[in-house]
BAPA-725058 format. One line per field, with one value per residue: residue number from 1; residue in three letters; x, y, z of N, C-alpha, C in turn. Coordinates in Angstrom, 3 decimals. Layout:
N
num	[NUM;...]
residuo	[ala;...]
n.px	[X;...]
n.py	[Y;...]
n.pz	[Z;...]
ca.px	[X;...]
ca.py	[Y;...]
ca.pz	[Z;...]
c.px	[X;...]
c.py	[Y;...]
c.pz	[Z;...]
% end
This chain:
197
num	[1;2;3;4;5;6;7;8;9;10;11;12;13;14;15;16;17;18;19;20;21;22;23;24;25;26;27;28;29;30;31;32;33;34;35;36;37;38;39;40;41;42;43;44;45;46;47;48;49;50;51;52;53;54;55;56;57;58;59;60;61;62;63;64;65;66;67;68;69;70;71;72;73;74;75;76;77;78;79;80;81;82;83;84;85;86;87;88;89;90;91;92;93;94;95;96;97;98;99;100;101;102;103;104;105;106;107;108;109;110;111;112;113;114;115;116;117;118;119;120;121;122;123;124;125;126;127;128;129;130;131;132;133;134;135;136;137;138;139;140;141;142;143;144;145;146;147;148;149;150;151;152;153;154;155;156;157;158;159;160;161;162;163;164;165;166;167;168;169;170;171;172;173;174;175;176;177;178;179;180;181;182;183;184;185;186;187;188;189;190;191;192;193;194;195;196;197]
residuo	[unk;unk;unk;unk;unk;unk;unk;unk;unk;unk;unk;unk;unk;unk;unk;unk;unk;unk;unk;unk;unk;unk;unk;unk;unk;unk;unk;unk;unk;unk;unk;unk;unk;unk;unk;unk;unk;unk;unk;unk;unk;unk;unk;unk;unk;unk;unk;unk;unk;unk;unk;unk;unk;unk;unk;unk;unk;unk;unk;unk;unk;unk;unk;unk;unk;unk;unk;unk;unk;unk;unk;unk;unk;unk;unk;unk;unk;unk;unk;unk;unk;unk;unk;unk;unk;unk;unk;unk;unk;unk;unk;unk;unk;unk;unk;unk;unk;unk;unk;unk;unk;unk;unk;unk;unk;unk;unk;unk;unk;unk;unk;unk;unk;unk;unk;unk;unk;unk;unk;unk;unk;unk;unk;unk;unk;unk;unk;unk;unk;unk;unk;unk;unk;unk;unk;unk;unk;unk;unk;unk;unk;unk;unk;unk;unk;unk;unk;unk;unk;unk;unk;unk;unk;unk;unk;unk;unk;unk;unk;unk;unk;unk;unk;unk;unk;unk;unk;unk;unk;unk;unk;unk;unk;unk;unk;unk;unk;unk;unk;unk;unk;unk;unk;unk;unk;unk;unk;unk;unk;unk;unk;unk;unk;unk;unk;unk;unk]
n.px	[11.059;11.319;9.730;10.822;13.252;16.153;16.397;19.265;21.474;21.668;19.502;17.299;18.232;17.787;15.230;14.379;15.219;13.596;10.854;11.144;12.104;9.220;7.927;9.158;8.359;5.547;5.304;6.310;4.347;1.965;1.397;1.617;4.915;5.406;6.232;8.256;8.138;9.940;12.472;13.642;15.588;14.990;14.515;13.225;10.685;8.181;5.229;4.319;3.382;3.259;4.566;5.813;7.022;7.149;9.119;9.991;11.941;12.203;9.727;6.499;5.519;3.770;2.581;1.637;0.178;-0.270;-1.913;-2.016;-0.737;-0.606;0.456;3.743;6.506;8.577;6.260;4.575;5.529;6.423;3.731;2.684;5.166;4.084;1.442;1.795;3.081;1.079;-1.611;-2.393;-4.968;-4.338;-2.157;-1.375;-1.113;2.723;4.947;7.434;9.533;9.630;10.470;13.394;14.584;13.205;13.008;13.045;11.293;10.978;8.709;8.516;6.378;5.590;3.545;0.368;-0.103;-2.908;-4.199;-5.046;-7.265;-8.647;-9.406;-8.248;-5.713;-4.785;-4.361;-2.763;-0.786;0.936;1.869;4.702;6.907;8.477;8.714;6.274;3.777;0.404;-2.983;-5.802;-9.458;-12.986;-15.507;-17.212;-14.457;-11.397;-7.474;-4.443;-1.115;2.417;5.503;7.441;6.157;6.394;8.532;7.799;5.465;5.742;4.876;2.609;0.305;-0.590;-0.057;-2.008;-4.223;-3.894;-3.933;-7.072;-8.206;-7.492;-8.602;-10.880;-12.606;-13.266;-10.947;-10.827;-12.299;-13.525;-14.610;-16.037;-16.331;-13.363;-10.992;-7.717;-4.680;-1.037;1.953;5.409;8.115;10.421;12.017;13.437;15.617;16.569;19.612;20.295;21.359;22.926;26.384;25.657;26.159]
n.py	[-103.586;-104.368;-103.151;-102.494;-101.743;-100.024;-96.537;-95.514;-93.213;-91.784;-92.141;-90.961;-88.821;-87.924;-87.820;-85.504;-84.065;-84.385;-83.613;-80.501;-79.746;-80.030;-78.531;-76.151;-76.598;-76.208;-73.564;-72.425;-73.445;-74.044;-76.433;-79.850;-81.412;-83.777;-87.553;-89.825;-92.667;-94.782;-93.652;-93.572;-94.991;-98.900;-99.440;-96.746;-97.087;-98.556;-99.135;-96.856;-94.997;-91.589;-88.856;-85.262;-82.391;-79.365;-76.725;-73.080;-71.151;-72.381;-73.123;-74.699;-74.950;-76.259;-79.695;-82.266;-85.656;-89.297;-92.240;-94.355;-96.692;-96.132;-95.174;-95.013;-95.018;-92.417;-90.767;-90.305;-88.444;-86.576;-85.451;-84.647;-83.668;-81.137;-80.636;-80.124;-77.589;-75.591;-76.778;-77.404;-76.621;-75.109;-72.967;-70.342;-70.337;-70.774;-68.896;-67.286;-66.154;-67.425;-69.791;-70.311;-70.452;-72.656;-75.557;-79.094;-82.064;-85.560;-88.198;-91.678;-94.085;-96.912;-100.015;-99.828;-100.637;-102.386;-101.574;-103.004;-102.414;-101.651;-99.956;-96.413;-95.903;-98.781;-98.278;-96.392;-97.081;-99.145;-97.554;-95.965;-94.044;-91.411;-93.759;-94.373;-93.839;-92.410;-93.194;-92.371;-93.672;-92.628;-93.354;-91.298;-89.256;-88.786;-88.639;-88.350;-88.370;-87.884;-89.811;-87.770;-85.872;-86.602;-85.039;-82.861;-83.442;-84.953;-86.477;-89.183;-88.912;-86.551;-86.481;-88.160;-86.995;-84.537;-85.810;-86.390;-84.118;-82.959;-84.219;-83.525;-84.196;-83.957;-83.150;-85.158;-87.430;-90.690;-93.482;-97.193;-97.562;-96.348;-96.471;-97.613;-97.311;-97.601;-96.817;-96.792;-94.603;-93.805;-90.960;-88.181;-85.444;-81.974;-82.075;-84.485;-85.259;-83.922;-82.810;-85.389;-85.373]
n.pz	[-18.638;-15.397;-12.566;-10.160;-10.984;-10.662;-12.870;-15.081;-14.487;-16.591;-17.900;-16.386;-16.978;-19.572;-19.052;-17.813;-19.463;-21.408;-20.252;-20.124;-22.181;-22.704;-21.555;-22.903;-25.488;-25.138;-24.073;-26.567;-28.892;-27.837;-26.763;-25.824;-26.193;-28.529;-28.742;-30.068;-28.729;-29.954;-30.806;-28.190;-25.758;-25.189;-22.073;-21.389;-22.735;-21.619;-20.152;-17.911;-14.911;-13.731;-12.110;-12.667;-11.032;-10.771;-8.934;-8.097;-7.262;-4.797;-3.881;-4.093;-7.879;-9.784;-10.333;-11.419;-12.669;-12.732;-11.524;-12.795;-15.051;-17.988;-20.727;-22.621;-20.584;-21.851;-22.531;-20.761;-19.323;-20.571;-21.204;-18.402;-17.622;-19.230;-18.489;-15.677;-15.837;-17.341;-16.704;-14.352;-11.664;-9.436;-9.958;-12.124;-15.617;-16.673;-17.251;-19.842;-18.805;-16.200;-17.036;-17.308;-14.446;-13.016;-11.223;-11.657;-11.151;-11.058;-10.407;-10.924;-10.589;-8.275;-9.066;-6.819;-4.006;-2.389;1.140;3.863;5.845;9.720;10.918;11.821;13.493;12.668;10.024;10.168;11.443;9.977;7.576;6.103;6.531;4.784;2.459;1.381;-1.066;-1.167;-1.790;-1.303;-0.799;-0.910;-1.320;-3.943;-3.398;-3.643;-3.071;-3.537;-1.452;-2.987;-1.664;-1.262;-0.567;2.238;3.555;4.371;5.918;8.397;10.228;10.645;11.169;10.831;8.190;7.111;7.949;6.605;3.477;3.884;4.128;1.863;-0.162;0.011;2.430;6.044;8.123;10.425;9.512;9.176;8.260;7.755;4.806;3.910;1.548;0.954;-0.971;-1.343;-2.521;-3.622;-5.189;-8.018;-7.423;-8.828;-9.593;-11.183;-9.993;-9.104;-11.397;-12.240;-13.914;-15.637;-18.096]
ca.px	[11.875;10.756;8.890;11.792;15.052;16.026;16.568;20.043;21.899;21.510;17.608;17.114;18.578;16.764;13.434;14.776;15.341;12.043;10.217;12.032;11.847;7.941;7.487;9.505;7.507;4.340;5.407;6.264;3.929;0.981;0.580;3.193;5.721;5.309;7.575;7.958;9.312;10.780;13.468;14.400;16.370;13.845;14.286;12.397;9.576;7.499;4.084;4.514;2.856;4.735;3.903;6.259;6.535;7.639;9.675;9.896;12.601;12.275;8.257;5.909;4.894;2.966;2.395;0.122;0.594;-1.388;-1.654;-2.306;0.472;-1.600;1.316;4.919;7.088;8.866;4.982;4.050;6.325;5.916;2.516;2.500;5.600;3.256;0.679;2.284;3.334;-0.099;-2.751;-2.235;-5.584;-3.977;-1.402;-1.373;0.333;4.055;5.703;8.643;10.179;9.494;11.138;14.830;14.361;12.228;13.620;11.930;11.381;9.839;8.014;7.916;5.710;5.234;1.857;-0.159;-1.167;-4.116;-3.698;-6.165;-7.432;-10.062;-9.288;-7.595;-4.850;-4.160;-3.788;-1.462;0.499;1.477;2.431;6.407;6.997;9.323;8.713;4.843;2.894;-0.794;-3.955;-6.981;-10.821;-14.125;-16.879;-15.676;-13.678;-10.397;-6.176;-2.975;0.026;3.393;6.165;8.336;5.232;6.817;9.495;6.849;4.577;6.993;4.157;1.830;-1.376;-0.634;0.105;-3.568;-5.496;-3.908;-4.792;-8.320;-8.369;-6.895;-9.447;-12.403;-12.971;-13.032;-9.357;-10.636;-13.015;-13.186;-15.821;-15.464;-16.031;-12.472;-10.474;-6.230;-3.495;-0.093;3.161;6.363;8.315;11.636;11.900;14.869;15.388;18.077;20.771;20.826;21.666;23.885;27.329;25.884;26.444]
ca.py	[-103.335;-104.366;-102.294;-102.349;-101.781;-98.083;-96.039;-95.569;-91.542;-91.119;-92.587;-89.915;-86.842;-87.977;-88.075;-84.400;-83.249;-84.383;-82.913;-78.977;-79.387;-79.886;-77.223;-74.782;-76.540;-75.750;-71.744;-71.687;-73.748;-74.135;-77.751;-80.538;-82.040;-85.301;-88.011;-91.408;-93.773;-95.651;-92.362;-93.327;-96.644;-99.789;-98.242;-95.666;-97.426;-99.628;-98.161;-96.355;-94.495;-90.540;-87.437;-84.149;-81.572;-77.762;-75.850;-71.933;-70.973;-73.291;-73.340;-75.720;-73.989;-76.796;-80.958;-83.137;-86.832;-90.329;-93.119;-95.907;-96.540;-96.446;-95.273;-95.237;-93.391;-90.581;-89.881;-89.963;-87.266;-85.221;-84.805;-84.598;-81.708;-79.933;-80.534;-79.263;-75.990;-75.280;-77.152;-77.253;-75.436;-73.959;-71.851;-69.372;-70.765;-71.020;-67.858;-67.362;-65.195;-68.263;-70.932;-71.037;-70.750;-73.580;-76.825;-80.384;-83.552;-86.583;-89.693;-92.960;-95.133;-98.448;-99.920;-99.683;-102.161;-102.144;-101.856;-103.756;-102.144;-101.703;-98.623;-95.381;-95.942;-99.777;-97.888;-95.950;-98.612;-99.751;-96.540;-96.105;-92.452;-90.768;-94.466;-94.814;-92.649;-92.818;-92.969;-92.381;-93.140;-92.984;-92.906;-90.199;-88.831;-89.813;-88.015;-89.063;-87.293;-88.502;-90.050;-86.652;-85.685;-86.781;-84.240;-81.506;-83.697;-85.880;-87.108;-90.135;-88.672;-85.108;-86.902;-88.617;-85.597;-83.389;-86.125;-86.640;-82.461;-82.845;-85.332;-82.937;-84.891;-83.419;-83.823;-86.024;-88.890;-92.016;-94.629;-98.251;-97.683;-95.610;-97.802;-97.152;-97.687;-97.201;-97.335;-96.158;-93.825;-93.207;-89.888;-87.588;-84.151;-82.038;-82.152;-85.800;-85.884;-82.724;-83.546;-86.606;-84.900]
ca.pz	[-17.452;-14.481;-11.377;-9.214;-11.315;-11.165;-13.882;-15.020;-14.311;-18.297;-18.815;-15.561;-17.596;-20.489;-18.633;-17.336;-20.800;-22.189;-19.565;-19.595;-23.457;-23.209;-21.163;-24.051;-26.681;-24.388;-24.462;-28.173;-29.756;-27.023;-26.671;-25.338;-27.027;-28.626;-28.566;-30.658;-28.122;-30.049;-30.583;-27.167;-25.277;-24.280;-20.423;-21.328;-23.336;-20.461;-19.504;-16.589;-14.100;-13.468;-11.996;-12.910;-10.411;-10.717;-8.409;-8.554;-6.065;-3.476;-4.099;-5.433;-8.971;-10.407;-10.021;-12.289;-12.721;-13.500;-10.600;-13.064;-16.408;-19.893;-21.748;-22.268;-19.739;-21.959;-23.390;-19.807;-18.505;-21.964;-20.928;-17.219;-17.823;-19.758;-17.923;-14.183;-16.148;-17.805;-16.616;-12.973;-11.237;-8.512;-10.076;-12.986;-16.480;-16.139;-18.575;-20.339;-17.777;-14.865;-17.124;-17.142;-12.797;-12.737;-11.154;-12.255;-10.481;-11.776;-9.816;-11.367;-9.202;-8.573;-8.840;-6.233;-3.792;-1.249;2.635;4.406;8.273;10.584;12.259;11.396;14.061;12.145;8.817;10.276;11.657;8.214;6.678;5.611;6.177;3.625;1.580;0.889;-1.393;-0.414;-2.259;-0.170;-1.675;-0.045;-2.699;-5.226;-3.240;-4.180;-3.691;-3.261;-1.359;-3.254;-0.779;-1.422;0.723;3.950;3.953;4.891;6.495;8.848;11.183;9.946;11.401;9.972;6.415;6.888;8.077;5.502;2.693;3.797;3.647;0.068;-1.114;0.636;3.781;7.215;8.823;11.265;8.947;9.589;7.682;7.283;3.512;3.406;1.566;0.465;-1.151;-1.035;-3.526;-3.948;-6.615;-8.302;-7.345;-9.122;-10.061;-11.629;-8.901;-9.193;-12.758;-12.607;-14.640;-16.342;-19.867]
c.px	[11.036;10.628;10.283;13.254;15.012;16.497;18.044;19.967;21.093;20.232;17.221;17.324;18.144;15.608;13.510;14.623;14.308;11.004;10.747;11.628;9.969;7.272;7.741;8.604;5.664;4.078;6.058;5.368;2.762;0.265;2.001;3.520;5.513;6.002;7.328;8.911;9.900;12.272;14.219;14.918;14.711;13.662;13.403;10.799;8.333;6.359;4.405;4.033;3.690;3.944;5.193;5.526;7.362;7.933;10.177;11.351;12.462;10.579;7.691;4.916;3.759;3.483;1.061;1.289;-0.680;-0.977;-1.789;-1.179;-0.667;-0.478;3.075;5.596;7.475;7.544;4.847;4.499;6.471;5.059;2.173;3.514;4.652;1.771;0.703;2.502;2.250;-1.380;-3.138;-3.288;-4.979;-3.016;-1.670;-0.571;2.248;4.546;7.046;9.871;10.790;10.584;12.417;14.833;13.744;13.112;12.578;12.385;10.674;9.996;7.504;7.349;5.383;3.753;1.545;-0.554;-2.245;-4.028;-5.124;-6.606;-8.741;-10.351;-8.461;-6.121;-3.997;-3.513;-2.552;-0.078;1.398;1.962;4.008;6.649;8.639;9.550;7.729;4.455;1.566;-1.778;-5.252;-8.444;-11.771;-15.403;-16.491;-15.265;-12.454;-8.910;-5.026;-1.751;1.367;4.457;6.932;7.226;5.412;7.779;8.914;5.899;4.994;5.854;2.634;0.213;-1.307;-1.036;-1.087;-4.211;-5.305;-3.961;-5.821;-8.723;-8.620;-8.108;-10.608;-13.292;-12.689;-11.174;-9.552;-12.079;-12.668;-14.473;-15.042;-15.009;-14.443;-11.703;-8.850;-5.233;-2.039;1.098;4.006;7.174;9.602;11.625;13.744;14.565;16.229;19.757;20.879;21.011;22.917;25.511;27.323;26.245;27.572]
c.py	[-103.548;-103.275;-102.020;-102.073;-100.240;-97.868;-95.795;-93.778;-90.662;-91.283;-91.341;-88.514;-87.051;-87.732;-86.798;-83.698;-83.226;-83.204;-81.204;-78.981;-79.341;-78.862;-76.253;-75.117;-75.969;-74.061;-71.235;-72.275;-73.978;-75.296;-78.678;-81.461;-83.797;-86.121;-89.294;-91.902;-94.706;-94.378;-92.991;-94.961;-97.550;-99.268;-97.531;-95.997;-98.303;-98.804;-97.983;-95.217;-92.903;-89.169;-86.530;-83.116;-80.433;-76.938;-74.469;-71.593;-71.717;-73.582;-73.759;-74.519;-74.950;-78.568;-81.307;-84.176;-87.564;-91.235;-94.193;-95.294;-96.668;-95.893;-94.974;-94.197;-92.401;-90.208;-89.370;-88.366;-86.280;-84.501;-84.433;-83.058;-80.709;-79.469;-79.484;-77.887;-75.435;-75.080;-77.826;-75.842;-74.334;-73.104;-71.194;-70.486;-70.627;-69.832;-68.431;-67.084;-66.591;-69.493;-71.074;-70.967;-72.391;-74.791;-78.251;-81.355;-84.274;-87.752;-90.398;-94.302;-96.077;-98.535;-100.263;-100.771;-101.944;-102.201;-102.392;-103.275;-101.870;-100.216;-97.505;-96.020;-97.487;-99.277;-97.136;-96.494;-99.064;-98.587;-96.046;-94.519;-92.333;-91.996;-94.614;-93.316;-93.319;-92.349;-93.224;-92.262;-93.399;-92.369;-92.096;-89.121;-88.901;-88.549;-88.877;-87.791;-88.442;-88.767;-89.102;-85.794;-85.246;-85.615;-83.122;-82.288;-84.850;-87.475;-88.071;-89.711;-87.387;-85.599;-87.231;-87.530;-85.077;-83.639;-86.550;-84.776;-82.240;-83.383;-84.684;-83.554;-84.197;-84.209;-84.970;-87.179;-89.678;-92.486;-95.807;-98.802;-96.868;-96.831;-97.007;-97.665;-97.032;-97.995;-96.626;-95.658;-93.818;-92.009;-89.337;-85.748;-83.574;-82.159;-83.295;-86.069;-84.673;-83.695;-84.647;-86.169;-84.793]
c.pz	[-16.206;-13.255;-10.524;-9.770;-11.750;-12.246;-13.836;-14.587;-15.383;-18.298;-17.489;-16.362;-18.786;-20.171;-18.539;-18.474;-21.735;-21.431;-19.627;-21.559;-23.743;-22.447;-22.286;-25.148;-26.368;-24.757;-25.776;-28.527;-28.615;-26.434;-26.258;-26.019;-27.328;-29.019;-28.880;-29.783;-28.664;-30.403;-29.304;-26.691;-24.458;-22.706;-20.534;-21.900;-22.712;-20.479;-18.018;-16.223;-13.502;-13.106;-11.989;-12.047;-10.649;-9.981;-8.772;-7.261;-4.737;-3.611;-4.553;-6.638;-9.988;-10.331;-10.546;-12.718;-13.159;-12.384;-11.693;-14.462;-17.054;-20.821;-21.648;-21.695;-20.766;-22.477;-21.973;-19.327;-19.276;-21.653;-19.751;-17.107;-18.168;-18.902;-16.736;-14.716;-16.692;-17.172;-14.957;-12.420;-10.193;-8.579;-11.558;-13.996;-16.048;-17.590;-18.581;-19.529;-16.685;-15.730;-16.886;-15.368;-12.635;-12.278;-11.259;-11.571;-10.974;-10.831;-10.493;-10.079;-9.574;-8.502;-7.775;-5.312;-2.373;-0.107;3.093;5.945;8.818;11.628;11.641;12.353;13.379;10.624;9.102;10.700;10.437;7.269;6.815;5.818;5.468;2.417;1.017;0.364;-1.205;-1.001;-1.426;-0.794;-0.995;-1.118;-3.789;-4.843;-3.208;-4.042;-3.133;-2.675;-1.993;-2.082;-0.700;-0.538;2.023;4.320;4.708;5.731;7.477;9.774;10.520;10.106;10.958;8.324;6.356;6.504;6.874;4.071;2.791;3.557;2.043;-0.715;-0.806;1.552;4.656;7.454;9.949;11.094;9.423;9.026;7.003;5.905;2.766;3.064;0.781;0.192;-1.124;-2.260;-3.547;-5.211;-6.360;-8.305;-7.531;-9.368;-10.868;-11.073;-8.925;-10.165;-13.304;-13.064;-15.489;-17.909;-20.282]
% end
């Protein structure tokens, strides 16, 4: 399937249903669910690139992903669910109690491609707000804010600062060796797949 052809309603509430089931297999059995793609429709079988994020009441409860594809989306999002509810440092495991609340989003992203500039103010020139997700590396320092990003971060030089913060750079770096990319995601959740069943 190619990079650019969205996912259908149904291969969406499948991705939804993998992900929510590998969280429960996470809190019964302690490890995340594994999944023979071929079980599922060619759509779903491509290598692809996906980060799973975890909402608690309106609050982010956990987000872990992969910028590069190595294996097939529903493994991806098997393991990235389990991941965001587990193995996510900055929050606590995800209990039994927290799961049926929980709302799930998943980002399939395109690959990546390199921006080319000379200046902080030219990189910003070129940035898509609420369309570009943004990978930022300067030696090994290395993060990405996803384009679902922008909603909280509206302003292009906020979104910088507060991923050169992220990545452990001063908010206001600048070196010729910073170098970035940028790509965009299918971004869904459950409200966009509500009634497909």
């Amino acid at each position: 399937m190619p990079s650019t052809e969205a996912l259908s309603r149904q291969d969406r509430a499948t991705l939804l249903e993998i992900a929510r089931r590998s969280i429960r297999h996470g809190l019964e059995q302690g490890e995340a669910l594994r999944v023979d793609p071929e079980d599922y429709p060619e759509t779903l079988r491509p290598l692809r690139a996906t980060f799973v994020t975890l909402e608690l009441e309106g609050q982010l409860r956990g987000c872990i992903g992969a910028l590069a594809a190595h294996q097939p989306l529903v493994s991806d999002v098997a393991e990235h669910a389990h991941a965001a509810a587990f193995d996510d440092p900055r929050f606590p495991a995800i209990t039994a109690r927290e799961f049926p609340g929980l709302d799930l989003f998943i980002s399939v992203l395109s690959p990546s491609e390199p921006l080319r500039f000379d200046s902080e103010d030219n990189l910003l020139e070129q940035l898509r707000p609420g369309v570009d997700g943004l990978i930022l590396q300067f030696r090994n320092y290395r993060a990405t804010f996803l384009p679902a990003v922008w909603e909280h971060l509206s302003d292009p030089y906020v979104f910088l600062s507060q991923l050169k913060q992220k990545a452990g750079l001063p908010l206001n770096f600048w070196s010729p060796e910073l170098r970035a990319e940028r790509y965009t995601t299918e971004y869904f959740g459950d409200a966009d797949v509500a009634g497909s069943h």
